[in-house]
C-alpha positions as CSV (number, residue, x, y, z in Angstrom):
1,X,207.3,166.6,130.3
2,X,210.7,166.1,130.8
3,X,212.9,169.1,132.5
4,X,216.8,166.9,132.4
5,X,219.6,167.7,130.5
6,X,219.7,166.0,128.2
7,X,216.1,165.0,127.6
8,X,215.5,161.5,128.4
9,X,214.2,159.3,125.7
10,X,210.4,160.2,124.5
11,X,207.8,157.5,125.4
12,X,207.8,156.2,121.9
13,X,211.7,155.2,122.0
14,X,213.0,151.6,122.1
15,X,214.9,153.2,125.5
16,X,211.8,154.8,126.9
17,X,212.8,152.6,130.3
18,X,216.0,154.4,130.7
19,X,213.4,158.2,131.6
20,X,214.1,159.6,135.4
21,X,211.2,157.5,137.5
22,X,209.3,160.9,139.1
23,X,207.0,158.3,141.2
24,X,208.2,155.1,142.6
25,X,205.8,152.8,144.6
26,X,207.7,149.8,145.1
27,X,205.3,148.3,147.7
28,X,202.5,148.9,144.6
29,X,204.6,147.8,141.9
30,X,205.4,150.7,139.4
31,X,206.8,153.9,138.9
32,X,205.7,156.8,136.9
33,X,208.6,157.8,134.6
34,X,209.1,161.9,133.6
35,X,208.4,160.7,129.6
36,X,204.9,159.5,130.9
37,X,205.5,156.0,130.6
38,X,204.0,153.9,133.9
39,X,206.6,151.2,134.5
40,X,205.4,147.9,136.6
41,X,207.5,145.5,138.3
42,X,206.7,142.9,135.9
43,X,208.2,145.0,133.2
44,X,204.9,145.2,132.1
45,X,204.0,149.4,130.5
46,X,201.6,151.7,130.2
47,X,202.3,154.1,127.2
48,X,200.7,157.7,127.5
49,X,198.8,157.9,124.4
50,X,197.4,153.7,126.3
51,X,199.1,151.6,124.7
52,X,200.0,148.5,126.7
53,X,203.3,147.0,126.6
54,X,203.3,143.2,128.1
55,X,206.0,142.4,130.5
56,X,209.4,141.2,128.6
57,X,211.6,139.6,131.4
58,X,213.3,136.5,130.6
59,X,211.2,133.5,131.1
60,X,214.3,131.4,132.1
61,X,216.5,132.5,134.5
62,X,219.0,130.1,134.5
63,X,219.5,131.3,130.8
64,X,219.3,134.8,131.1
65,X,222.1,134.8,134.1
């Protein structure tokens, strides 16, 4: 799917995150990256082949700033 140079990282990567967003619907809450991956606001994801990634944002703020 993806057209950049270089390639951003497949869907199956640990950096699939970091893939151009070729959607973005903030008022909706996701994006639709170019390696396939649907990103939500929640850092929740939606993997191509369905998998579902739960959301991995810090619990604690305070901590994580």
């Amino acid at each position: 799917m993806c057209q950049h140079q270089p390639p951003c990282p497949t869907a199956e990567s640990a950096d699939r995150e970091a893939a151009h967003p070729m959607a973005h619907h903030p008022e909706q809450g996701w994006s639709l990256l170019c390696n396939g991956v649907l990103l939500f606001e929640d850092t929740g994801e939606l993997l191509p082949n369905g998998q579902i990634i739960a959301p991995h944002r810090p619990l604690d703020v305070a901590t994580a700033a």
